[in-house]
C-alpha positions, 0 to 999 in steps of 0.5 A, a space after each residue: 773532748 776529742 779534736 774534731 776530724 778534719 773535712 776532706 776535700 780536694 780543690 781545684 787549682 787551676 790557673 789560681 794563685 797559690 803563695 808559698 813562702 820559703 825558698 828551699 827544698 821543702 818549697 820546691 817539694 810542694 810547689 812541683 806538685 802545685 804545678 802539677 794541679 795547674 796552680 799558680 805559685 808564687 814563691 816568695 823567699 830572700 833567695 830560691 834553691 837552684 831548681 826554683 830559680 830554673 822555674 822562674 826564668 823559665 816562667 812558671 813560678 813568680 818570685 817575690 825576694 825578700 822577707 815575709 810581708 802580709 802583702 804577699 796574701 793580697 789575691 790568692 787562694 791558699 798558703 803554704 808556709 816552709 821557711 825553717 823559721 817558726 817566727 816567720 812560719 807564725 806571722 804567715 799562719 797569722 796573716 792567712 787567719 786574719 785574711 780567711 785564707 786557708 793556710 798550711 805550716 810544714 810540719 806544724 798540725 797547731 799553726 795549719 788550717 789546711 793539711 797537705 796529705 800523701 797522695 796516691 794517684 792513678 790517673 784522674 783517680 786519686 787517694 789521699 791519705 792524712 794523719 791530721 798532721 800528727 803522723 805523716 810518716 804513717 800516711 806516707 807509710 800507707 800510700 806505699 802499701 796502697 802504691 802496690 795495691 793498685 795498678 794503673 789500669 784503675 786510672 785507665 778505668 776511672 777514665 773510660 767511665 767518665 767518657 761514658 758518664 752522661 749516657 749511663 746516667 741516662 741510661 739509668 737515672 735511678 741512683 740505686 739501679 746505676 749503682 748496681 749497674 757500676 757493681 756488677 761492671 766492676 766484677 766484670 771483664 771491664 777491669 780485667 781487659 784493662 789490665 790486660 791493657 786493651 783498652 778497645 776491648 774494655 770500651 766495647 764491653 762497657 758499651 754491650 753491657 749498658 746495651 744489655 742491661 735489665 729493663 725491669 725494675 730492680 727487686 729488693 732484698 734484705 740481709 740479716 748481719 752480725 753486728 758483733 759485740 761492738 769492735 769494728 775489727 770483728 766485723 767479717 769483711 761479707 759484713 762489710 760488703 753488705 753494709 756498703 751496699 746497702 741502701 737501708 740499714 735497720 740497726 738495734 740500739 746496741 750496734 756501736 757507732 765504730 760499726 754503723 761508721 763502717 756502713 755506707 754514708 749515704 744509706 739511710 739509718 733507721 734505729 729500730 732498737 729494742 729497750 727496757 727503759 725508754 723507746 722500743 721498736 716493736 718486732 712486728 714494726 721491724 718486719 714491716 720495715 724491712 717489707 716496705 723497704 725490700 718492696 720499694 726496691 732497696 737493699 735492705 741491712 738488718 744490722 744486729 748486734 753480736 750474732 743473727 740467730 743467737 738470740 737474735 730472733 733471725 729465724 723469724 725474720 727470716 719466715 717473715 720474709 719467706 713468706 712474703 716471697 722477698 730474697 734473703 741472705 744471712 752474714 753471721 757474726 761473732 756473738 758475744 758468748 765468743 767476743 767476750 770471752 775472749 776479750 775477757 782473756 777466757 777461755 769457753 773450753 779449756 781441756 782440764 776444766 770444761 769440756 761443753 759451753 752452754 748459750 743460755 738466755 735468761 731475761 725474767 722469770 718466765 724464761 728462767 721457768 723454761 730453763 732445763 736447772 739440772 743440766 746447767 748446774 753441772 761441772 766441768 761445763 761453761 754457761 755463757 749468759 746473756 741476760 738482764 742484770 736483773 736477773 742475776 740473784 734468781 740465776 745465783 739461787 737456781 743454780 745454787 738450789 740444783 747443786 751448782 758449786 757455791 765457790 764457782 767462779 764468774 765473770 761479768 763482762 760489761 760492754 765487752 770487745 770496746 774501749 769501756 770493757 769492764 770485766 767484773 768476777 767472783 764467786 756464784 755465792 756472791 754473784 749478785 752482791 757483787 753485780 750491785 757493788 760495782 753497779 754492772 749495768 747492759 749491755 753484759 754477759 755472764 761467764 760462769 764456770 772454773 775458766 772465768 778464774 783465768 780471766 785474771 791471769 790471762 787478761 790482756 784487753 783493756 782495764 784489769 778486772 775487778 773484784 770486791 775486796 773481801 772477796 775469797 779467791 777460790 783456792 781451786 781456780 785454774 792457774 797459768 801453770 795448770 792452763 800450759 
């Protein structure tokens, strides 16, 4: 079981005590930036750097010589270990648990309740950064990316919006409307007079706009995104701006949860899935989610997997909404004919071996019966399949019966871009046989074509591929050299 994430939180310390116990130059690190919150340290060590003992005289920190004793806990809010004993730094963490005090042990994650992270700070605005104390360097290694990032007019913005917060929060009570209020100040001029540092101006502005702002009723919206495979890296950065704006999200069963996770957290979550075993949403139900919610007002997300309108019936979402006047937009996606392939290490078209990709759909019988099996069974092509499992012994003999080659090669991609990929390959002759073997289960995607054989050689994400053990390698499979 994976160790749970920390809680993030920043506390207020004003005028509280804080112990810190240890007198060098970790101490000192972490009692300045006590003072800084306005905390109360008192430090209690056998002898203090030459900088801490300047503090005590000058009255800032309280000192307490000598060796650690568990009355040094009474009535205070926090500790902080930073002696260079372990021994001394294990009875702090000891008496700090049996008190309820939140303790942190510089440099020991095992022994600490409380983390200290790097902190990026641009006036009242702060960013805090923590690797679970199991990697500071990288948090520290990030706040110096985010130090260049962000100028100090973000402190100079989150000021002039807290003088103001009362009268915009009157001004629109609604959460939804101040958020799309504060969204449209941003891509505004407001930050760009900061910057500028004319600060009156920006002031001025703030003011006009709230002056200026739409009495009426915000009107809803909905936008179709491409979830893609379930790798929250192939997300498109309109994709996550949609989800973060979003005060609905419609998602399909299969969107990860590293997906959903990247969504705005406050956004209400309704699963609408579509399923073979168990609980399935219906189309009709999904188009009078979006309606209801769009005419309320929200900014509705359809969240679906891999691509809108590659087997995704966008196109009729889409007309749903069209006909019923509500405002639409659509962020593609990478399908999972794309991310498969690739995480699979197959190339779609390779010059040598496939000039054409075919996108194909195959769910049962009736669909099969639509399918153009003359076409499909060419050479020199790649069939991208996505499909049932189920369907993988009629798909086989189709092909087979209209002259595709028995000894093609094939590659099922089982949970593909994800941390579990499988990626499971064969022959077309065996397709079926071997699908049951390995027990290929949904979500999967059918590779078919000389490219699949490349997935070995060029296999570079997660798991090798498999293959059934008595399989028969096809002698005239691409090889690297071939591929060069």
């Amino acid at each position: 079981m994976p160790p749970a994430a920390l809680f993030p939180l920043f506390a207020d310390l004003r005028g509280r005590a804080v112990r810190v116990v240890g007198g060098g130059a970790v101490a000192e690190r972490k009692i300045e930036a006590l003072l800084h919150a306005g905390a109360l340290p008192r430090v209690g060590a056998p002898a203090l750097s030459p900088r801490l003992a300047q503090w005590v005289a000058q009255g800032r920190i309280a000192w307490d010589s000598g060796s650690f004793t568990p009355a040094w806990l009474d009535e205070v809010w926090l500790v902080i270990a930073a002696t260079d004993e372990a021994s001394v730094n294990r009875a702090v963490a000891a008496q700090a648990e049996a008190r309820r005090l939140l303790a942190n042990v510089v440099d020991d994650a095992e022994l600490s309740s409380f983390q200290v992270p790097a902190i990026v700070e641009r006036g009242e605005l702060q960013i805090a950064i923590s690797s679970g104390g199991h990697a500071p360097m990288v948090a520290r290694h990030l706040r110096r990316q985010l130090e260049t990032l962000l100028d100090e007019s973000w402190g100079s913005l989150v000021a002039l919006l807290g003088r103001q917060r009362a009268r915009i929060r009157a001004r629109f009570p609604d959460m939804g409307q101040r958020r799309r209020f504060f969204e449209h100040l941003l891509a505004g001029a407001v930050p760009r007079l900061l910057r500028q540092r004319q600060d009156a101006a920006a002031e001025t502005e703030l003011q006009r706009a709230l002056a200026t702002a739409a009495e009426a009723p915000l009107a809803g919206t909905v936008t179709l995104v491409g979830a893609g495979p379930g790798d929250a890296g192939l997300l498109t950065l309109n994709a996550l701006r949609a989800m973060n704006q979003a005060d609905v999200i419609l998602h399909d069963r299969l969107v990860s949860a590293e997906v959903l996770a990247m969504a705005r957290r406050d956004a209400t979550r309704i699963e609408v899935g579509k399923s073979a075993k168990g609980h399935s949403t219906r189309q009709e139900d999904i188009h009078a989610l979006m309606l209801e919610h769009a005419r309320a007002g929200k900014r509705v997300v359809r969240l679906k997997g891999g691509d809108p309108f590659v087997f995704g019936r966008g196109g009729e979402e889409l007309e749903v909404l069209k006909a019923h006047g509500i405002a639409f937009e659509v962020v593609p996606g990478i399908t999972a004919a794309l991310a498969c392939a690739a995480y699979a290490g197959v190339p779609l078209t390779h010059r040598d071996h496939a000039q054409a990709v075919r996108l194909v759909t195959a769910h049962c019988k009736d669909s099969m019966d639509t399918l153009d099996w003359q076409a499909l069974a060419q050479e020199r092509q790649t069939l991208a399949v996505y499909m049932g499992v189920a369907g993988l012994e009629t798909f086989r003999d189709r092909l087979l019966a209209h002259g595709r080659a028995a000894a093609t090669p094939f590659a099922l991609v089982e949970n593909g871009s994800q941390r579990e990929q499988r990626v499971i390959t064969g022959t077309l002759a065996d397709l079926a046989e071997t699908a049951r073997l390995f027990e290929v289960a949904s979500p999967a995607l059918l590779i078919l074509g000389e490219v699949a054989a490349l997935a070995h050689p060029l296999h570079w994400h997660g798991a090798p591929p498999l293959s059934a053990p008595t399989q028969a390698r096809n002698t005239h499979a691409p090889t690297l050299s071939r591929a060069a």
